[in-house]
C-alpha positions in Angstrom: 69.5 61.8 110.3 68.2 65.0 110.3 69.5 67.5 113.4 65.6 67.1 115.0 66.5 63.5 115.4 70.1 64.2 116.4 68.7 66.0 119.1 66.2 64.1 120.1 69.1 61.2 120.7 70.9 63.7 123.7 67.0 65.4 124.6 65.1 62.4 124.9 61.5 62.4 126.3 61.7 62.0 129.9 65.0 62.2 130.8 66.4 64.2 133.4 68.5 67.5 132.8 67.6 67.8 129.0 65.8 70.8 129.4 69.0 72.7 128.9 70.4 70.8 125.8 70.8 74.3 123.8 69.3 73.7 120.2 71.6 75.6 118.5 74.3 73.0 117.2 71.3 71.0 115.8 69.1 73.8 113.4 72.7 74.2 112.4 73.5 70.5 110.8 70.7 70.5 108.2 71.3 74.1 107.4 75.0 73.3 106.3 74.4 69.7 106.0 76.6 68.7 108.2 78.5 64.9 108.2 80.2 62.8 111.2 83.6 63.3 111.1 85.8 60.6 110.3 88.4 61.0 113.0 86.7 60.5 115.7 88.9 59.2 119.0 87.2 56.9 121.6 88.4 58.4 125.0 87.9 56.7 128.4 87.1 59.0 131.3 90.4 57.8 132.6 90.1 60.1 135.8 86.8 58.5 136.9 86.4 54.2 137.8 82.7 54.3 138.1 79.8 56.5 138.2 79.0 58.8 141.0 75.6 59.6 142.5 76.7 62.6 143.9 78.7 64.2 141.2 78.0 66.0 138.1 80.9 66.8 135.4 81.7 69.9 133.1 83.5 68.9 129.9 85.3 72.2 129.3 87.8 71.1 126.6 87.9 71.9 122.7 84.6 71.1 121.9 85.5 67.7 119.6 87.3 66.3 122.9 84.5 67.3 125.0 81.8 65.3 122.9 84.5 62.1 122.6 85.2 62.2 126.3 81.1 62.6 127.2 80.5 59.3 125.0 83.7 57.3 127.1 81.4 59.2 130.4 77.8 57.4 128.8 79.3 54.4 129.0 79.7 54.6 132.7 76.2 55.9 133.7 76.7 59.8 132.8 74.1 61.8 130.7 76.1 63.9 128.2 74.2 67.4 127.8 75.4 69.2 125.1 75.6 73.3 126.1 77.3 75.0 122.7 75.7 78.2 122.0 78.1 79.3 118.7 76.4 80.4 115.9 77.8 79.7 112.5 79.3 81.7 110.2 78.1 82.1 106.3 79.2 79.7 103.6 83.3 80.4 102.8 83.4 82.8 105.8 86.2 82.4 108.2 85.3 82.3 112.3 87.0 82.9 115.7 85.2 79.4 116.8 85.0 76.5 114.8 81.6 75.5 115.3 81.7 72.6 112.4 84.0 70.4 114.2 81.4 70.6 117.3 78.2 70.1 115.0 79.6 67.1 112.7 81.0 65.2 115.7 77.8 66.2 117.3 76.3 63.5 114.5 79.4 60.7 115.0 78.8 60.5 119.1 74.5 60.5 118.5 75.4 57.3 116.4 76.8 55.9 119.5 74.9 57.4 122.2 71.7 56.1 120.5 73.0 52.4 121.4 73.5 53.0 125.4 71.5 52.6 127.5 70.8 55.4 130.2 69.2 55.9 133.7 66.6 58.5 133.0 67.5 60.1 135.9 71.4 59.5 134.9 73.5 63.0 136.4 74.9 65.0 133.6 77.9 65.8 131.7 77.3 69.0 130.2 79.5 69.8 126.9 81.5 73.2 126.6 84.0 74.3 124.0 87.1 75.6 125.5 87.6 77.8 122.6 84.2 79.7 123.1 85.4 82.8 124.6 87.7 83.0 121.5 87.6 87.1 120.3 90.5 87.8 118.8 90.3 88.4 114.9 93.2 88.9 112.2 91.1 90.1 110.1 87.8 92.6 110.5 86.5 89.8 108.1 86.4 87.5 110.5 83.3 86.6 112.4 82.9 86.8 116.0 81.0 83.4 117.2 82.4 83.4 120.8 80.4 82.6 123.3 79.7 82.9 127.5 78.3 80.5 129.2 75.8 82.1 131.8 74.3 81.0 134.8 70.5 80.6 133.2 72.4 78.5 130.7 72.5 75.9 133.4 70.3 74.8 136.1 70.4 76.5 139.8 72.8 75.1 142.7 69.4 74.1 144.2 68.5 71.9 141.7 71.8 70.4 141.7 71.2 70.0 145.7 68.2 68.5 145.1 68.8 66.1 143.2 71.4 65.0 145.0 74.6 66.0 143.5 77.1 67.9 146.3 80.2 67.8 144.1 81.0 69.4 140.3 84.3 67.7 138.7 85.7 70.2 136.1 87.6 68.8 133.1 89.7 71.1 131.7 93.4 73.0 132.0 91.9 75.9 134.1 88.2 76.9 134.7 87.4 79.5 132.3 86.5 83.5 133.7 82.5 82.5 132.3 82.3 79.1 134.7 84.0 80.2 137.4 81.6 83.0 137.8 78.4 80.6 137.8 80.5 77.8 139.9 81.4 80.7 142.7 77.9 80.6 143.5 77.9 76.6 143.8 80.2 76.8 146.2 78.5 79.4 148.2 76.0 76.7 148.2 78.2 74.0 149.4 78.6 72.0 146.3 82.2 70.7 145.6 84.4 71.8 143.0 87.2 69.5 141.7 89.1 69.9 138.2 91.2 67.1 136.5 92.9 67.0 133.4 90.5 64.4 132.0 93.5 61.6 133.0 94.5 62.5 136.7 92.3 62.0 139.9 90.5 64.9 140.4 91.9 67.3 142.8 89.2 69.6 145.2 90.0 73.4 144.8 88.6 76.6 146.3 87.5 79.0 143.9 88.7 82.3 144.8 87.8 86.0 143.1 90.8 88.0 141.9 90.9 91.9 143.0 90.0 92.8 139.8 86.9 90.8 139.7 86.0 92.2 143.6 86.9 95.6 141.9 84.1 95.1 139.4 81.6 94.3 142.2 82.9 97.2 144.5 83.4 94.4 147.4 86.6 96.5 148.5 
């Protein structure tokens, strides 16, 4: 398939949340001519028995794992929205990110996406790649294709509230300095935030700024 129709498998017409699907990945598998993977790993969302109206999830694991897991999360009801925004680097380049792995398994999990069957309206699991903010170089060589996630790269607390989702369940070792920032302002809202190691229950947290980030905003 061609990355138009890859896309089209996690964007498809009517569906709820899509409008943030980032492009990227896609324009990138017929440019390199990208293939599935052959190790792919089925994963269970082992921290979650059944779907949940009021819930949406952020995958925020290595960016293979995040795709496997959101495929296990389909299967249950979730709509897996793929946010990756790394660029790649040229032919026989090296690259602080490895965006391959994401845009080749990218093509493995549309193979099985395109076989469930979804609620239009389905809440979403939206994809990150824990290595995105990923700067440091050996080598000057080396190209930078880290990445932040920002808060227009997802849709407002008040469309989350308004359609109904009150909680955000985080998978992941730690949230990240980029989705912390965006997820602050969720709970300001009052929307939830849990994290979970993808295997444990989730547990309910409260996000926090550190003095260096109320330093940056001259709060004290």
């Amino acid at each position: 398939m061609r990355g138009k129709e890859i896309y089209k498998i996690y964007a498809p017409n009517g569906a709820k949340w899509i409008d943030w699907v980032r492009p990227v990945p896609f324009v990138a598998i017929d440019t390199y001519n990208r293939k599935a993977i052959v190790d792919w790993v089925d994963r269970k969302a082992m921290f979650l028995k059944s779907y949940q109206k009021d819930t949406a999830i952020f995958i925020d694991l290595p960016g293979k794992e995040s795709i496997e897991l959101s495929i296990g999360l389909a299967y249950i009801g979730y709509r897996p929205i793929p946010i990756f925004n790394g660029t790649d680097e040229q032919l026989g380049s090296q690259a602080t990110t490895n965006t391959y792995f994401i845009e080749s398994c990218l093509i493995n999990g549309s193979e099985k996406l395109k076989n469930i069957k979804l609620e239009n309206d389905a809440n979403p699991a939206f994809l990150l790649d824990s290595y995105r903010t990923n700067r440091y170089r050996a080598k000057e060589s080396v190209f930078d294709n880290s990445w932040d996630l920002y808060k227009q790269d997802i849709p407002s607390p008040e469309y989350f509230k308004q359609n109904g989702i009150t909680k955000i369940i985080v998978v992941g070792g730690t949230i990240q300095k980029d989705l912390k920032k965006i997820l602050l302002k969720f709970q300001e809202k009052g929307i939830d935030i849990y994290i979970t190691d993808g295997y444990t229950f989730p547990k309910k947290i409260k996000l926090t700024k550190t003095m260096k980030e109320r330093l940056e905003k001259e709060e004290i």
